[in-house]
FISE-281196 format. One record per residue (C-alpha): x, y, z; residue in one letter. Coordinates in steps of 0.1 Angstrom, whole numbers, plus 5000, padded with zeros to 4 digits. Layout:
% FISE-281196
XYZA;...
This chain:
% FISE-281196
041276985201X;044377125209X;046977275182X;049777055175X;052777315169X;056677205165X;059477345186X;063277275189X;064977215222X;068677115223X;068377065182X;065676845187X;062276875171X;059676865195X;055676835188X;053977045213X;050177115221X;049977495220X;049277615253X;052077375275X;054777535288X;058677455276X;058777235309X;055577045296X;056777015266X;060376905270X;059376645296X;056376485278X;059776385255X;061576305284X;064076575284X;064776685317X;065177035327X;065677055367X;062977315388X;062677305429X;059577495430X;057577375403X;055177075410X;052976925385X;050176895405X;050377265416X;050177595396X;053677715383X;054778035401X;058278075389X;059878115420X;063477925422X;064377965387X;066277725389X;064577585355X;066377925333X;066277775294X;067977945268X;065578085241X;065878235206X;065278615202X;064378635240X;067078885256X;067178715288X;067078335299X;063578215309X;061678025332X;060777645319X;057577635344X;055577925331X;056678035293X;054277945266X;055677725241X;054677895203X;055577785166X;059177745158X;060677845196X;064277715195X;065477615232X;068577525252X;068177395284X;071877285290X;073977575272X;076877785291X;074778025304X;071877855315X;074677625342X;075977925352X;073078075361X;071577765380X;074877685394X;075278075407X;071478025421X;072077655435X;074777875454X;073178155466X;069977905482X;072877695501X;074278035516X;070578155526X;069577845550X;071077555571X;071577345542X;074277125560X;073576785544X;075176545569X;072976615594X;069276675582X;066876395578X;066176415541X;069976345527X;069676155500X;066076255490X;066776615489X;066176745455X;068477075465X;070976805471X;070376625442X;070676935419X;073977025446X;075476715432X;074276735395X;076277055392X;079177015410X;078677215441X;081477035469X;081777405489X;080377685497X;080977985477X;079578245494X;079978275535X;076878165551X;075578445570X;072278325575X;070278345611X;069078035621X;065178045623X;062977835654X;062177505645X;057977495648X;057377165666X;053877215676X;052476965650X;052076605665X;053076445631X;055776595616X;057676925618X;058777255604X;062677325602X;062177745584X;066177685584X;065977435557X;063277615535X;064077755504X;060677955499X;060077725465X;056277825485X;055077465471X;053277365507X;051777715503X;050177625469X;049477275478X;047577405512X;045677675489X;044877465458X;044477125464X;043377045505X;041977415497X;042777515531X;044677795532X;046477765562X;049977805546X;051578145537X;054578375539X;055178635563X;057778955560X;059579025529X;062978975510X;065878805533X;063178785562X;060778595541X;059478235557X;056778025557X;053878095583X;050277915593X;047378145598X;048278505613X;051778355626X;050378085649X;051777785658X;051577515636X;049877275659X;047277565673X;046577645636X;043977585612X;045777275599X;043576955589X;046676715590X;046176605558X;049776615552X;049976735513X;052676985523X;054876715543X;054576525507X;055176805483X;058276965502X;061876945479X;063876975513X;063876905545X;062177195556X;058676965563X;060176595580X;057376315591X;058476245627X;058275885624X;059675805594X;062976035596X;066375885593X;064575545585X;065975525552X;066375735521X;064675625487X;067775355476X;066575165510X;062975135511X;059774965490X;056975175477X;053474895470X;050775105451X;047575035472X;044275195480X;043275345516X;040875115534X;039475395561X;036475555540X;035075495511X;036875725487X;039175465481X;042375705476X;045475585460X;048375545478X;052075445482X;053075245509X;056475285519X;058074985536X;061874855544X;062774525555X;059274445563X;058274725584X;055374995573X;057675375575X;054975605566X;051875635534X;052175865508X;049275985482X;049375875444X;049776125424X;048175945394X;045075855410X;041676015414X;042976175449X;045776315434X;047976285462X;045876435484X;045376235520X;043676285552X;044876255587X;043275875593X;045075765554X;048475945560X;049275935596X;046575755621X;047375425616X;050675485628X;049175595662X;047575285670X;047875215706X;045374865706X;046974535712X;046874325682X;045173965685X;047973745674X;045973385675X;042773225680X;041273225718X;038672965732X;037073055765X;037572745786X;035972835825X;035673165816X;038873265806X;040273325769X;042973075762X;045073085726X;043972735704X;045472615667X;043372785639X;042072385631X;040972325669X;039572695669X;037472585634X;036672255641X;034972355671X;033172605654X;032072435628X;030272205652X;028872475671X;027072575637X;026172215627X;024372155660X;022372525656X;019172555636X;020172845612X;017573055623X;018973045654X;022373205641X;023273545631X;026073695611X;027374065608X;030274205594X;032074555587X;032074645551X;035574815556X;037074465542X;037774375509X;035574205478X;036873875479X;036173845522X;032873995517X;031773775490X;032973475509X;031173585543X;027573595527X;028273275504X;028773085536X;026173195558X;023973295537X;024273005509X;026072725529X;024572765564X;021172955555X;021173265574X;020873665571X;024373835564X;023974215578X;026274455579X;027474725605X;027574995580X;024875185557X;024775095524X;022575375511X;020275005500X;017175185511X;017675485490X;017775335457X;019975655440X;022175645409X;026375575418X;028575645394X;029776035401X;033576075405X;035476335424X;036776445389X;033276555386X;033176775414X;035876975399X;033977085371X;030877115384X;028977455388X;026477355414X;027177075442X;024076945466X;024976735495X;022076595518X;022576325542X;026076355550X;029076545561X;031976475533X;034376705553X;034276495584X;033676115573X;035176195536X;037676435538X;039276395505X;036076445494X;035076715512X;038076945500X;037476855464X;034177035473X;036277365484X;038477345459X;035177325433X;033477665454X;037077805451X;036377805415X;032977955416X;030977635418X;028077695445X;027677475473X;024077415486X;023777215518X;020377035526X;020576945565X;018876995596X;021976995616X;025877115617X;027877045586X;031577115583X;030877225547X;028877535564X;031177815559X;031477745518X;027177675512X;025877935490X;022477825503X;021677625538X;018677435540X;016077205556X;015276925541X;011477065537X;013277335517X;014377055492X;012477165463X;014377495461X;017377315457X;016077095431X;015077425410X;019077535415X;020177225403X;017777195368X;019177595362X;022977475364X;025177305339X;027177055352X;025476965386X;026776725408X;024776565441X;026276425470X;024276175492X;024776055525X;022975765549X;021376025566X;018976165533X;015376095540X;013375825520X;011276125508X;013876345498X;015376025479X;012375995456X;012776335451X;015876335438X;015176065415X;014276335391X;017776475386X;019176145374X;019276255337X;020676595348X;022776545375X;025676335389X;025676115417X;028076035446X;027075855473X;028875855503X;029275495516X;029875505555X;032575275552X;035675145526X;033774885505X;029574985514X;029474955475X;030174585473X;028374505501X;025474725484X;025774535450X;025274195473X;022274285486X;023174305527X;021574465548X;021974715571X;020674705604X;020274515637X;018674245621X;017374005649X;018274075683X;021273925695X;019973735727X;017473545709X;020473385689X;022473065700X;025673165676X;026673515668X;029573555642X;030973895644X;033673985614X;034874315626X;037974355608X;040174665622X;036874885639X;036875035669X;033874905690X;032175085719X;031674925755X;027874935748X;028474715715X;030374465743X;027174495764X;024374415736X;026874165720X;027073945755X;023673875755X;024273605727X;024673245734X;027473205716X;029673465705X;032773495677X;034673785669X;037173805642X;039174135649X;042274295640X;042574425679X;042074315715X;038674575728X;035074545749X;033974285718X;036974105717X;037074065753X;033573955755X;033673645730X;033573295735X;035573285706X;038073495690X;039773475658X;042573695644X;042273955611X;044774145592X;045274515595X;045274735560X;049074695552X;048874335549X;045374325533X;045674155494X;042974175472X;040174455455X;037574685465X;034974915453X;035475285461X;032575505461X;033075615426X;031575245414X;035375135403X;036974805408X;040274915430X;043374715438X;044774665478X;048174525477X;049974335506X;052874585515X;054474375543X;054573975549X;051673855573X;052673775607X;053273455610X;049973255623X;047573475611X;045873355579X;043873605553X;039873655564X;038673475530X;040673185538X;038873135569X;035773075556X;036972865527X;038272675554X;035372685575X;032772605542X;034872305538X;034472175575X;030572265572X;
């Protein structure tokens, strides 16, 4: 247990654990002393000193972010010379860059311009000689303004430490000094993984999302704490909205991601170039036709009530929520009497322990992962796993094929091989496995022997494979399709391929509940609209085993009515 120790700052007595710094301390009692490069989610470095406190018996002022607090320090954070010094250094940043607040995208979420203000900066002090740098507008979602940096070298540290990437750094030295990716390549031909922690992290406008600038600053918009719906990691995030319209995600700091997104949580959904299905469509002589939701129910309702129910299958995406999922199977499965499967794996056949959490990674000394590749289908996942080897955990990868974990394995393995691994794991402390759909039913049984020593993490293919898991569906084709009469298809937001279209036609009836207009959609007798994952309301499991909220972030369009409703509606009519 830490040492409680008591410090003063601004007269004030403080209780402090010993080994915080004075920034730690002083804002755990919600004193507030101002930094630009320090980050709490990042390592201090020191860098803009703009946090300079006042200390007893030290002959110079200090830096906040990185000095120890000890017994009896006395601190002033506000005192003449600590304002001069931040003001003279708030100064000498606006005279190095293009700091011209009228016209850059972040004005009024600037925290250089917020600590402008808090000062009482109105003019430049010092002429502005500064040369103005290339704006690097390679990246397809946002872009890099070096003109606006003020080398506070947070996107380098968030780059390094928590997508443990790397891709970030600083080339030349003193007045030359900016921000680079790789060995000086474009941002867009670099080794970037779009996970956009950088964009999030940035104090200026240096980093600006392309879609979201000059939508609004923070006075204007809506932030809804909600949960990614497009793996099952489940990260938290904040969903930024104004007057009803989605402007861009952000990660939760606070959550078990810890602000870290990938590409398809932060940015993809804005990209979506699929027409939306706005209303339910009836084919009438071949051709789709919009119908009310009651006529489009009605008549499907009948449909079922004239169909022997082993004549009618049901399948459904498990990237939908607890309360739609549980509703699904309770109506075919308990009201009409048929076999809910799903279109995902949910690791049923393998019979492993759940219950390891990213948290765990982090502090493991020996990660196995069989069956899967985090780094692709799990990013967030996969660069806790760097950032555990970047801490001298080893990495051993049991696969027959490519993994994008490769370049970090300590040891690469066939699954025949599997044995060694298991001896690695029993020698290590704090092992953690990682288990994917692909891990062989012998290797499973196998690994049933590390349970007491190891944790597990399964990686569910899709958002909410844990429910769907816990309510016993299966996975799988089930029967085939043409020798059904009804085929009810909920697919939610997934893309579907043209030979999905093909196998799916050969049903005597078919009904597709989608969030877009594709080959399925096209090919269904009946077609009824879903939400997409910003008006989604309700809970999910993530892969760690925990119960997570989704919250609705905008209204739903009008006419389209939630996917458990539907079948509450349609259990009514059966």
């Amino acid at each position: 247990m830490d040492k409680i120790i008591t410090i003063r700052i601004n007269g004030r007595p403080v209780r402090a654990r010993a080994g915080q710094t004075v920034m730690e301390a002083a804002r755990s009692v919600g004193i507030d002393i101002p930094s630009l490069c320090h980050h709490p989610a990042v390592t201090p470095l020191g860098a803009c000193r703009i946090c300079l406190v006042e200390i007893e018996r030290q002959r110079s002022l200090q830096p906040a972010c990185t000095f120890p607090v000890m017994e009896g320090l006395r601190i002033e954070t506000e005192s003449p010379p600590v304002v001069a010094e931040r003001k003279f250094i708030l100064q000498m940043l606006f005279s190095e860059g293009n700091h011209y607040c009228m016209f850059c995208e972040r004005s009024g979420d600037c925290e250089l311009q917020a600590l402008a203000y808090r000062y009482g900066l109105d003019h430049w002090t010092y002429a502005n000689p500064y040369q103005p740098k290339a704006v690097d507008g390679t990246r397809k979602y946002f872009f890099m303004d070096r003109s606006r940096c003020i080398l506070c070298r947070r996107c380098v540290r968030a780059c390094a430490e928590l997508a443990a990437n790397h891709t970030l750094g600083v080339k030349f030295r003193g007045a030359k000094s900016m921000i680079c990716a790789d060995i000086d390549d474009p941002f867009g031909e670099s080794t970037c993984v779009s996970c956009g922690t950088c964009l999030q992290i940035c104090p200026t406008g240096a980093l600006v999302d392309r879609l979201s600038a000059y939508t609004g600053n923070e006075t204007q918009v809506e932030r809804t704490k909600s949960v990614c719906l497009f793996c099952s990691v489940g990260c938290g995030t904040q969903i930024i909205t104004r007057a009803g319209q989605v402007l861009r995600v952000e990660g939760e700091w606070e959550e078990h991601n810890h602000g870290v997104l990938c590409e398809m949580g932060r940015f993809a959904p804005f990209y979506e170039q699929r027409r939306r299905v706005e209303t339910p469509l009836w084919r009438e002589n071949g051709v789709l036709g919009p119908v009310s939701w009651e006529e489009a129910l009605e008549r499907l309702a009948e449909k079922i009530r004239m169909t022997p129910p082993d004549r009618i299958g049901a399948w459904s995406t498990t990237r939908t929520l607890n309360l739609t999922l549980s509703e699904f199977a309770a109506v075919f499965q308990v009201r009409i009497g048929t076999r809910v499967h799903v279109l995902e794996s949910t690791l049923g056949k393998l019979e492993l322990p759940v219950g390891g959490a990213l948290s765990d990674l982090l502090v493991s000394d020996c990660i196995l992962v069989i069956g899967g590749d985090p780094l692709t289908d799990q990013p967030v996942l996969g660069y806790n796993i760097k950032r555990a080897c970047q801490r001298g955990a080893s990495l051993i990868l049991v696969s027959e094929n490519g993994n994008s974990l490769r370049p970090w394995a300590r040891h690469s393995l066939p699954p025949s091989e599997l044995e060694r691994a298991m001896k690695m794991i029993q020698a290590s402390a704090a092992p953690v496995i990682v288990y994917g759909a692909d891990t062989g039913q012998r290797e499973a049984e196998a690994l049933k022997a590390l349970k007491r020593k190891a944790q597990f993490i399964p990686l569910f293919p899709a958002s909410n494979g844990y429910h769907a898991k816990v309510l016993g569906l299966r996975f799988g084709p089930g029967r085939e399709v043409k020798d059904l009469d009804v085929v009810y298809l909920m697919l939610g937001d997934i893309q579907t391929p043209e030979e999905g279209a093909h196998e799916a036609r050969k049903a005597g009836f078919l009904v597709v509940q989608a969030s877009y207009y594709g080959p399925v959609v096209q090919a269904a007798d009946l077609v009824l609209p879903a939400l997409i994952w910003a008006e989604q309301e309700g809970s999910l499991y993530n892969l760690e085993g925990k119960k997570v909220a989704v919250r609705r972030a905008v209204p739903i369009p009008q006419g389209m009515v939630p996917e458990n409703e539907v079948f509450t509606q349609l259990a009514a009519l059966l």
